[in-house]
C-alpha positions as CSV (number, residue, x, y, z in Angstrom):
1,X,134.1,253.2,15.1
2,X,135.8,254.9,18.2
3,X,136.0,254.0,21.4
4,X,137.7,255.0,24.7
5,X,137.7,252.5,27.2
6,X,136.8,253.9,31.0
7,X,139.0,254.2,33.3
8,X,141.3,252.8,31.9
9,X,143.9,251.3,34.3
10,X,147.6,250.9,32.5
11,X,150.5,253.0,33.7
12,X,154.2,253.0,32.1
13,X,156.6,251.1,34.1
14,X,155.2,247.2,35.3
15,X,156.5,244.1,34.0
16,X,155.9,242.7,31.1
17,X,155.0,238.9,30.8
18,X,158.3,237.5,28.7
19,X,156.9,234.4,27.6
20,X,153.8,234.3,25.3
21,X,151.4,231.3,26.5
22,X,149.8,229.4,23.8
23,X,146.8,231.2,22.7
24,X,149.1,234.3,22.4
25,X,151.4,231.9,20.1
26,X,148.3,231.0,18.3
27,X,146.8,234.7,18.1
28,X,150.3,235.3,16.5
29,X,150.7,232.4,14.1
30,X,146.7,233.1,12.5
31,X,148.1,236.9,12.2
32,X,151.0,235.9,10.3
33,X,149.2,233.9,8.0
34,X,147.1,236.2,6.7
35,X,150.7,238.6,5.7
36,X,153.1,238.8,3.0
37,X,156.5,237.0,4.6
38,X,157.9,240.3,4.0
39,X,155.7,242.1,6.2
40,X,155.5,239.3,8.8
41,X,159.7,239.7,9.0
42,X,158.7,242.9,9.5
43,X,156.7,242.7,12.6
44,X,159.5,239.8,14.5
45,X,162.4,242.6,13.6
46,X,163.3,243.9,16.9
47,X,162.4,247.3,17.6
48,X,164.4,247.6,21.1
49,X,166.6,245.5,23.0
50,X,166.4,245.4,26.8
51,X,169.3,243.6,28.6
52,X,169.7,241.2,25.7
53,X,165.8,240.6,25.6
54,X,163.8,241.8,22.5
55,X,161.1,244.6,22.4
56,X,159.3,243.2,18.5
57,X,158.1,245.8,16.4
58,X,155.1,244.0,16.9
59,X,154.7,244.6,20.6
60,X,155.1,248.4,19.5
61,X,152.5,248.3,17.0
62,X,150.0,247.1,19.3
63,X,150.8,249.1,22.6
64,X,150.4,252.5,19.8
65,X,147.2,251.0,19.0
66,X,146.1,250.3,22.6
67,X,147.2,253.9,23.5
68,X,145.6,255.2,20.5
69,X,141.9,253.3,21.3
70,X,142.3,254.3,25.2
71,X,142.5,258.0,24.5
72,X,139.3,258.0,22.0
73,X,141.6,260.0,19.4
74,X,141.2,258.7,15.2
75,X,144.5,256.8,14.3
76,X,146.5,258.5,11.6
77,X,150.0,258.2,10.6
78,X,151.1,261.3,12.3
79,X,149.3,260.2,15.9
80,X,151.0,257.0,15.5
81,X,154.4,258.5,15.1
82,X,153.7,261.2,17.7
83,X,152.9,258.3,20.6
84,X,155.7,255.7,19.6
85,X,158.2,257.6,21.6
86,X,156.0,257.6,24.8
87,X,155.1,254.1,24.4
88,X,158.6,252.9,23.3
89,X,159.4,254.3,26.5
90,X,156.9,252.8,28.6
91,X,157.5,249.4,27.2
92,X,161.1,249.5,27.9
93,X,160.3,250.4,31.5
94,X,158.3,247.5,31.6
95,X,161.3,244.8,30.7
96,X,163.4,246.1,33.1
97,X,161.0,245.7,35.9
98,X,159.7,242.4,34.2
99,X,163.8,241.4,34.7
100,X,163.8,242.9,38.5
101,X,160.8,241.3,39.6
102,X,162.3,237.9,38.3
103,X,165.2,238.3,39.3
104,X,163.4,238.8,43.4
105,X,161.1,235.7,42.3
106,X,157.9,238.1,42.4
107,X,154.7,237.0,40.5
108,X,151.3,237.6,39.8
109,X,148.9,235.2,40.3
110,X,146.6,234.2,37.5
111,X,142.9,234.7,39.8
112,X,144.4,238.4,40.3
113,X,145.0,239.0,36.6
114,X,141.6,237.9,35.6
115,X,140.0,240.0,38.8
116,X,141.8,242.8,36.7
117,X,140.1,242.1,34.1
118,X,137.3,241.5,35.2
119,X,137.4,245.1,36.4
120,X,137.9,246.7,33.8
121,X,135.1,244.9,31.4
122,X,132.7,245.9,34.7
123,X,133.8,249.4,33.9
124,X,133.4,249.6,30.5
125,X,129.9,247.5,31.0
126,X,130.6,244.7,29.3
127,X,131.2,240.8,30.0
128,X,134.9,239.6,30.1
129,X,134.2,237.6,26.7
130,X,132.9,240.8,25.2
131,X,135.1,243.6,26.1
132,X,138.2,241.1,24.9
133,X,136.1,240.5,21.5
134,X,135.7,244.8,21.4
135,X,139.8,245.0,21.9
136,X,140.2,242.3,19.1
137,X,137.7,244.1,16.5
138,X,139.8,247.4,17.3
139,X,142.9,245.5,15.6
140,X,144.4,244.6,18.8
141,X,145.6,241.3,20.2
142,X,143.6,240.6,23.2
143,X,147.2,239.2,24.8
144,X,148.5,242.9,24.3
145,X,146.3,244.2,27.0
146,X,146.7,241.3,29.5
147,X,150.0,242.1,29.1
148,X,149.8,245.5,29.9
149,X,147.4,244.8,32.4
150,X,150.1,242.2,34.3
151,X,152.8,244.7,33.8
152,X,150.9,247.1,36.3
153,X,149.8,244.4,38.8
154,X,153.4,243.0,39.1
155,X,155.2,246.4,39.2
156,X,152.4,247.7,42.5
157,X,153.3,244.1,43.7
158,X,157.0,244.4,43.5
159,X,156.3,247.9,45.2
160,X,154.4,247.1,47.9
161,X,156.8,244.0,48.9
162,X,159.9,245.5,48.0
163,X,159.9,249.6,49.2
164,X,156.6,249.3,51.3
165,X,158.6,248.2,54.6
166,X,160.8,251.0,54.5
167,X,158.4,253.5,54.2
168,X,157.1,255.2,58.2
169,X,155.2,258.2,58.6
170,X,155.7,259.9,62.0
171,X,152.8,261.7,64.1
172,X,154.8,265.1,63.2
173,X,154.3,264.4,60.0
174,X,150.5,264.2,60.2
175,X,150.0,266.8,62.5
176,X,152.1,269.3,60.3
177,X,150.0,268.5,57.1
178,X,147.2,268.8,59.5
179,X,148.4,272.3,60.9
180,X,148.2,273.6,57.0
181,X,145.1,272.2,56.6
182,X,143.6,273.9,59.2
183,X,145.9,277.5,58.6
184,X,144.2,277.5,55.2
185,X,140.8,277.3,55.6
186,X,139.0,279.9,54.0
187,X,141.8,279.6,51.2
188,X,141.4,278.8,47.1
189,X,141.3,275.0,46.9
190,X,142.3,273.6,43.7
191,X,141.3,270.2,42.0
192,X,144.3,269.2,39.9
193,X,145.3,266.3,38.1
194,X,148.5,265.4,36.3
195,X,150.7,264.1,33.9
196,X,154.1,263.3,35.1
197,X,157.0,262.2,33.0
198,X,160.8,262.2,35.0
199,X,164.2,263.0,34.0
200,X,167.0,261.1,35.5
201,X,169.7,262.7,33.8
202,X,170.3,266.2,31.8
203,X,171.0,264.1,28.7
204,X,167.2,263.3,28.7
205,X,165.9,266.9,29.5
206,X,165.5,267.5,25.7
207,X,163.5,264.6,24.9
208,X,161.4,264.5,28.0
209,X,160.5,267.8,27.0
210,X,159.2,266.8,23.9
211,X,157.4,263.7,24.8
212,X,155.4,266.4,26.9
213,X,154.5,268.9,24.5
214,X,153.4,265.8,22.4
215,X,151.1,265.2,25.0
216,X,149.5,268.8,25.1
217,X,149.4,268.3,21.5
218,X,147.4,265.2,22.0
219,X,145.3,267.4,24.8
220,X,144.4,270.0,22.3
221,X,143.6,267.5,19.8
222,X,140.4,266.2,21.6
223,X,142.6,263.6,24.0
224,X,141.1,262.7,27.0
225,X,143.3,263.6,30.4
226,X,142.5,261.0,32.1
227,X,143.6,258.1,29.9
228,X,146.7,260.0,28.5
229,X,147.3,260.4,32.1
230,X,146.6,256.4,32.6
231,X,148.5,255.7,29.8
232,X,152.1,258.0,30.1
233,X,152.0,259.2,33.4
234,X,154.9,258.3,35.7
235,X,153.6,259.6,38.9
236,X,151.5,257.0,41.6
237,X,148.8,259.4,40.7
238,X,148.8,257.2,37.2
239,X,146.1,254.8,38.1
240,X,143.6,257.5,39.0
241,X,144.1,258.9,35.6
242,X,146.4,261.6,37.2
243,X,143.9,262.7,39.9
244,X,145.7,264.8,42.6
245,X,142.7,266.0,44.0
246,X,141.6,268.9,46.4
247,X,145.2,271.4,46.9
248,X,146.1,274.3,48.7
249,X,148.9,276.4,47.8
250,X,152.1,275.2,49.2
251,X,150.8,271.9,49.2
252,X,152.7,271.4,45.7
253,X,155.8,272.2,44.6
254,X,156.4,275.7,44.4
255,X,156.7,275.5,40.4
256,X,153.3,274.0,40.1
257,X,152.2,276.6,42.8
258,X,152.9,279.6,40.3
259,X,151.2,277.9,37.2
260,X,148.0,276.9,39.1
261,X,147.9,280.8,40.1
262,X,147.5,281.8,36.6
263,X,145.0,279.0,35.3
264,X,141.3,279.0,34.9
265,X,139.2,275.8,35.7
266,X,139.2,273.0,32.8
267,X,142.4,274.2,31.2
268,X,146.0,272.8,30.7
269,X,149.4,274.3,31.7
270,X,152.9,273.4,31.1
271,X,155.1,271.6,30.2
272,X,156.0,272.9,34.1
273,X,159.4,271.6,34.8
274,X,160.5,270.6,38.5
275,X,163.6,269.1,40.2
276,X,162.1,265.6,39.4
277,X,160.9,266.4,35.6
278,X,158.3,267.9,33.6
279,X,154.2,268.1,34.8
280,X,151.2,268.6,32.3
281,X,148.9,270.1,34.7
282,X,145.0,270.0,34.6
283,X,143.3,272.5,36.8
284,X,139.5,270.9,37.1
285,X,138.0,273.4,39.4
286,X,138.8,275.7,42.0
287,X,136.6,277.3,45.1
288,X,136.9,278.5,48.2
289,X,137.9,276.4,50.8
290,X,135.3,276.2,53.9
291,X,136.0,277.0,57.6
292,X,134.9,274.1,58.8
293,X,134.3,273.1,62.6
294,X,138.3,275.3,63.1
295,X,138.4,276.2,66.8
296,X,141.5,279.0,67.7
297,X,143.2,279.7,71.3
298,X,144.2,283.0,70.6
299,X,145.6,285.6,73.3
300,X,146.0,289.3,72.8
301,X,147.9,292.7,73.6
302,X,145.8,295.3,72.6
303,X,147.5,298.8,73.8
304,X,144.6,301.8,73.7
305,X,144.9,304.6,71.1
306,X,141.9,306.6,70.6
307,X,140.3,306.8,67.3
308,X,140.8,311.1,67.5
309,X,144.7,310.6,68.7
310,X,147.2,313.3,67.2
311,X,150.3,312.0,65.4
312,X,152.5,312.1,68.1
313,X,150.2,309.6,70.0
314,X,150.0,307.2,67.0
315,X,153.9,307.3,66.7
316,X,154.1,306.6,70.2
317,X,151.9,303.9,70.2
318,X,152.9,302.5,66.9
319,X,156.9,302.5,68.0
320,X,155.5,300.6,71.6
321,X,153.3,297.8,69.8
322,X,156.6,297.1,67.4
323,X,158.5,296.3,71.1
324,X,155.7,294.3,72.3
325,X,155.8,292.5,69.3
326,X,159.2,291.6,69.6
327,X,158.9,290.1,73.1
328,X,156.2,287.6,72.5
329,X,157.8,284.0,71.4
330,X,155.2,281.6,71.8
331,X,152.0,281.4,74.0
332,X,154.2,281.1,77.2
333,X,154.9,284.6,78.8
334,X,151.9,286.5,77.2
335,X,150.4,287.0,80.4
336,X,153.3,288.6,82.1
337,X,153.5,290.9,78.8
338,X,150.0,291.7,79.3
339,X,150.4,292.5,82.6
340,X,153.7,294.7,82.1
341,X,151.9,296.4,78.9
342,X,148.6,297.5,81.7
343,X,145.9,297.4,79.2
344,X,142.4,295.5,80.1
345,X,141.5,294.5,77.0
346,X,145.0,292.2,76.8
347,X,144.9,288.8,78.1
348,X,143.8,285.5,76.8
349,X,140.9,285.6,74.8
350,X,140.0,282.0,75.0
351,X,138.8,279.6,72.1
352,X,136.6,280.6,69.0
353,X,135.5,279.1,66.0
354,X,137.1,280.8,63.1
355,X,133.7,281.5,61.4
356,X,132.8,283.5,64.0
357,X,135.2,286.0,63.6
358,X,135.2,289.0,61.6
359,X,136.4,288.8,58.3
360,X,139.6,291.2,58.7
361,X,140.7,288.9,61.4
362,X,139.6,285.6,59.8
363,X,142.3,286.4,57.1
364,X,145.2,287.1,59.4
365,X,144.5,283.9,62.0
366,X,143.8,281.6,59.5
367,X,147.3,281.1,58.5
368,X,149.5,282.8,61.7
369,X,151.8,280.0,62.4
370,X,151.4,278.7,66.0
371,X,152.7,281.1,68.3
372,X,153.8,283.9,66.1
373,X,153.0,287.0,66.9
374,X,150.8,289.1,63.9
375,X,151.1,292.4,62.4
376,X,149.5,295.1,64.5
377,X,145.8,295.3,63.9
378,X,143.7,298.4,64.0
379,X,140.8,297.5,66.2
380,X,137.9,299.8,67.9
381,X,139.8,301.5,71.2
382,X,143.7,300.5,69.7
383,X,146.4,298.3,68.1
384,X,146.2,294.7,68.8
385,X,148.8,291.8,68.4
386,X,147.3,288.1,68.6
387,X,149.2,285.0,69.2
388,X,147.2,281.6,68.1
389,X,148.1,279.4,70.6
390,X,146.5,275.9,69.1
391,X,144.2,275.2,65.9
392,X,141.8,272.4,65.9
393,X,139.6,270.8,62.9
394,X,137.5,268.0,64.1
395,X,136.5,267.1,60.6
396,X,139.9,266.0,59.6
397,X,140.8,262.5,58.9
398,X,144.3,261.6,59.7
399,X,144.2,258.4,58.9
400,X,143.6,259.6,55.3
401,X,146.4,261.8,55.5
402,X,148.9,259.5,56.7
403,X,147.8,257.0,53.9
404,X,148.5,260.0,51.5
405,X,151.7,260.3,53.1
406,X,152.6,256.9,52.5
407,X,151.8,257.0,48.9
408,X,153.9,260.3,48.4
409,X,156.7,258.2,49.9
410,X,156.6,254.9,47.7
411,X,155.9,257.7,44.6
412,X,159.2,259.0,45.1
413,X,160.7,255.7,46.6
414,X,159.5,254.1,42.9
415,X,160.9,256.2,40.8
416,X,164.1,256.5,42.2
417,X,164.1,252.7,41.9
418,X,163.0,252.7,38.4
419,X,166.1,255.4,37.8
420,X,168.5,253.0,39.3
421,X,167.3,249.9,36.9
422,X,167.4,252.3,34.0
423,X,171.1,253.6,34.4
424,X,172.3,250.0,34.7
425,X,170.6,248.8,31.8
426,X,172.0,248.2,28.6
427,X,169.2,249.4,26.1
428,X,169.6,249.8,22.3
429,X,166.7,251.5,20.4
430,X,166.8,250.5,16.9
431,X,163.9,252.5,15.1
């Protein structure tokens, strides 16, 4: 039988719980006894060590498994030996943060562990008792996935206490990611999720790059996104299965800009490398994005042309509207270059929803940065330059944006930590 646990909640890179309680001990001891000493010998034979501190074949066998049952794919030799690498990876993060968060005397209490738990049964609809007995039938050691479980509890603890303090969003900030908000209504929005995995050095480029194709390869298999995501990911974004959510261009790097350009909803692009490493990108769905409640300031110089003027006239006019251009530089003055260019029509045209406008001038105001005067527009009696002197959206929540902020800070804060813990480890692979 198959299964794929929902929403599923492990992520590469928490700490690992070093020292096996009893039951584990026990759950060990009944599987030894029922195989050969030579295969039991096997399973103790250390697979990695971690600062002096052992990674077990065993502990690989059942994180593959785990990664294997959480993505709903049929186990076969070749799947096994296409995931070790990511999870070999994964679990070696996990001891060196297991180390760090000892070494800064951070722990997890038990009451949150089983919460965790608890969680994730809920999700999957079942009791605690009967989701662990599900794990257990699948071949796994129920002490496998509290372990994996604690790893990602102690890693967002060690997080939050450790990098949290350091992180401040300023009001410019907020208003700025507002501003593009509000610039790009009207805009394709794009529901993305990802799968990120880093590169801390060039001598890892090759390999990274591999892991990833592996993981397309899973994707095109019959994978689901969302756990592979849950399960490799290396981005905050982890947790949510990779969910990036609702983007505009430029909201992204520019890299994952261009290959969201040229994909159609529900398919998968990359591996797209960055400065930071390599994406798998899922494009969900795209649509247009809607004006909303945007209000616009905008003032005008309109200089007259009639719609029957002879070429000399549209020169002229063209050449004067190129000079009036250049002398606008910001909201402040427009009224003396109004006045000067001695055309009714020029002035300040007050505030107006953005729906309301017509559609040729919808697409140039929605994105005209804050007083920056636009290409000359065509309009009934002449050319026209408009200046948007403030944008308004009353429907955004900036609260939610500076939380999003935040996040994008301790993403970026995290990983540089975790490259700092990897370059001073000692780490010796050994299959």
């Amino acid at each position: 039988m198959m299964m794929r646990f929902t929403d599923w909640s492990y992520r590469p890179g928490g700490a690992r719980i070093t020292r096996l309680g009893r039951s584990c001990v026990l759950a060990v001891g009944l599987l030894f006894a029922a195989l050969s000493p030579g295969h039991a010998q096997d399973l103790l034979r250390a697979a990695a060590v971690v600062n002096d501190e052992i990674i077990s074949m065993l502990d690989l066998n059942m994180r593959v498994r785990l990664a294997i049952l959480a993505t709903g794919q049929r186990e076969s030799a070749e799947l096994r030996q296409r995931v070790s690498a990511q999870v070999m990876r994964g679990l070696i993060d996990e001891r060196l943060q297991a180390q760090e968060a000892e070494r800064l005397d951070i722990a997890v209490p038990d009451d949150q562990l089983d919460s965790a738990v608890d969680q994730l049964a809920s999700r999957n609809k079942m009791t605690r008792e009967g989701f662990l007995n599900v794990v257990q039938q699948q071949g796994v050691l129920k002490e496998s996935l509290l372990e994996q479980i604690h790893a990602q509890l102690i890693w967002r603890t060690l997080v939050a206490r450790r990098l949290r303090p350091s992180v401040h969003v300023s009001e410019e900030e907020i208003q700025e990611v507002v501003n593009r908000i509000v610039s790009n209504r009207g805009s394709t929005l794009r529901r993305v999720s990802e799968i990120f995995l880093g590169v801390d050095s060039v001598l890892q480029e090759g390999d990274v790059r591999v892991n990833a194709e592996r993981l397309i390869d899973q994707l095109r298999a019959g994978a689901d996104f969302t756990a592979l995501a849950r399960q490799f990911s290396q981005s905050a974004t982890a947790p949510q299965g990779g969910e990036i959510g609702w983007v505009q261009e430029g909201q992204l790097a520019p890299e994952l800009d261009a290959a969201l350009a040229t994909m159609q909803d529900n398919t998968v692009a990359g591996p797209v490398r960055t400065l930071s490493g390599f994406h798998v990108l899922l494009l969900r769905e795209s649509r247009k994005s809607p004006l909303g409640d945007v209000s616009l300031h905008i003032k005008q110089i309109l200089l007259p042309l009639p719609d029957d003027a002879t070429d000399q006239q549209q020169q002229e006019v063209d050449a004067r509207v190129v000079e009036v251009g250049k002398q606008i530089n910001g909201c402040d003055g427009m009224e003396d270059i109004a006045t000067e260019a001695g055309t009714s029509g020029s002035g300040d045209l007050g505030t107006m929803k953005l729906g309301d406008l017509p559609a040729p001038i919808q697409s140039i105001v929605r994105s005209l940065p804050i007083g920056q005067a636009s290409e000359p527009i065509r309009v009934a009696g002449g050319l026209s330059v408009l200046v948007v002197c403030e944008r308004t959206d009353a429907g955004i929540d900036r609260e939610a944006i500076r939380e999003q902020l935040v996040n994008g800070q301790l993403d970026l804060l995290s990983r540089r930590y975790m490259r700092d813990l990897r370059r001073s480890a000692n780490v010796d692979i050994r299959i």
